[in-house]
N, C-alpha and C positions, 0 to 999 in steps of 0.2 A: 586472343587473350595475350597481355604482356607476358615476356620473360619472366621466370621468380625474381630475377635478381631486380628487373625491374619495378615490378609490383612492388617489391618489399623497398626499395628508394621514393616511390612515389607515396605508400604510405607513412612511411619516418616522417617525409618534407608534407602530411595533411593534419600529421599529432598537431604540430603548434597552432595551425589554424583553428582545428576542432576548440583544442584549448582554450583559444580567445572568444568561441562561442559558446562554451559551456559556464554558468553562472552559477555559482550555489551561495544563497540567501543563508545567513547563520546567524540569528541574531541573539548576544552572548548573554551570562548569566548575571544579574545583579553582581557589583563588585563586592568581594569579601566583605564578612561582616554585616551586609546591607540587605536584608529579604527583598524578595518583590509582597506586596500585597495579597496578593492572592494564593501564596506559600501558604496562608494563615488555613485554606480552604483543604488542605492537602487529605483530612478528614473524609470527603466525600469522594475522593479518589475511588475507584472499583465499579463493578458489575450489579446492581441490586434487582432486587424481582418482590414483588407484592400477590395479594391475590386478594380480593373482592368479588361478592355472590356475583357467578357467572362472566367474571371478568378477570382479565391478570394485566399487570404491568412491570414494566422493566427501564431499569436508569442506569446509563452507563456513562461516569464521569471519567477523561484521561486526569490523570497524575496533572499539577503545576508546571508548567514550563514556558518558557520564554515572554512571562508577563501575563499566561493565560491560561485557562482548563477548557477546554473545550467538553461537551456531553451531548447523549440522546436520550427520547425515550419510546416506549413505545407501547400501544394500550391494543388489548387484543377482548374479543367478544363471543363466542362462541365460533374460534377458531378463524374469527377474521376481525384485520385489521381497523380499529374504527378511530386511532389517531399516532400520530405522532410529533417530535415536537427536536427541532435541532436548537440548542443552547451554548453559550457562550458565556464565560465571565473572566473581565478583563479589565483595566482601570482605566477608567475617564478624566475629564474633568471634577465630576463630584466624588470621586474614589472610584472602590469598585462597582461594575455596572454587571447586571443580570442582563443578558439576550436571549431572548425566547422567541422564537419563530413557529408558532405550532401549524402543523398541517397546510403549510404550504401557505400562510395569511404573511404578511409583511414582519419583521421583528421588532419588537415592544421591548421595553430596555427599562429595567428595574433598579434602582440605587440602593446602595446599601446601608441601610440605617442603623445595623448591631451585628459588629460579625466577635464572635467568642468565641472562648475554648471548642464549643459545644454547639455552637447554635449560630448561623448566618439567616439574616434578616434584608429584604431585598423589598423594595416601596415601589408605586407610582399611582400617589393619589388621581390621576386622572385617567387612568386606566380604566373600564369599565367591569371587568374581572379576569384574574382578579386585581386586586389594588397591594397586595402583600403576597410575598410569599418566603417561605421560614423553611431553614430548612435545617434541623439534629440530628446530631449524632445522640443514636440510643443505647442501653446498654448492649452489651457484646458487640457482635457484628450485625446491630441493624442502625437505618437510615430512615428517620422520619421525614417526608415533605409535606407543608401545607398549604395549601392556596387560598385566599379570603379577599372578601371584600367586606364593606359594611349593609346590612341589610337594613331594610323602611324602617326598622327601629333604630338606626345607628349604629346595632351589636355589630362586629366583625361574626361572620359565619362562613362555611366554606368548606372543604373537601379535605382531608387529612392521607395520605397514603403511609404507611408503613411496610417496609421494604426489609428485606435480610441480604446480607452482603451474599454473592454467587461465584460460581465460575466464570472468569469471563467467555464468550465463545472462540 
């Protein structure tokens, strides 16, 4: 084993080296004054949880940052897992885009056709379901999402969850 005095000269002269290998990625915040896009989304931010006969589910969206919000979810069935789905929204070419990867299948990427105070609206008529999906703010602390397509008739029909804001874990 070196000397201390050695040890401790050997590592001072490996600080600058490490230095030149260590990178940290930071990528800043819109310039003043200037939102990003998806700031608008800041609403769905939190931990939410639903429940439907013999099922429950849960949405958890991170806060706006760096151009993006990242989420999960997760559907559960008499105590086991029968889906989950990792999400992303972020801004494209045609604004901002919905990604949705559920259960481990490729990610389908949704544009945003109405996003409001209140209410984000996210499309991809070629989708085969669903082809829309909506997602409000309800009163107090809950979160409505819905997923539709158009049925043999033409009507949009589809799946509605209603969630209450949670604890995060």
């Amino acid at each position: 084993m070196p000397a201390p005095r050695t040890f401790l000269v050997m590592s001072l002269l490996a600080l600058p080296v490490l230095a030149l290998t260590v990178r940290v990625d930071v990528q800043a915040d819109p310039p003043e004054g200037r939102a990003d896009p998806v700031d608008a989304l800041a609403w769905m931010a939190g931990c939410w949880a639903g429940m439907r006969p013999a099922r429950s589910y849960e949405e958890q969206w991170m806060a706006p940052r760096g151009g993006v919000m990242l989420g999960m979810s997760r559907s559960v069935r008499d105590g086991r897992a029968t889906g989950h789905e990792f999400l992303r929204i972020a801004g494209g070419d045609e604004g901002l885009v919905y990604h949705a990867a559920p259960s481990g299948q490729a990610p389908t990427e949704f544009v945003a056709t109405a996003i409001g105070g209140d209410t984000a609206v996210f499309e991809n008529p070629a989708h085969d379901f669903p082809t829309r999906i909506t997602y409000r703010r309800g009163t107090g602390d809950s979160l409505w999402a819905r997923a539709e397509a158009p049925g043999p008739d033409g009507r949009m029909s589809g799946v509605e969850l209603r969630m209450g804001k949670v604890a995060c874990p």
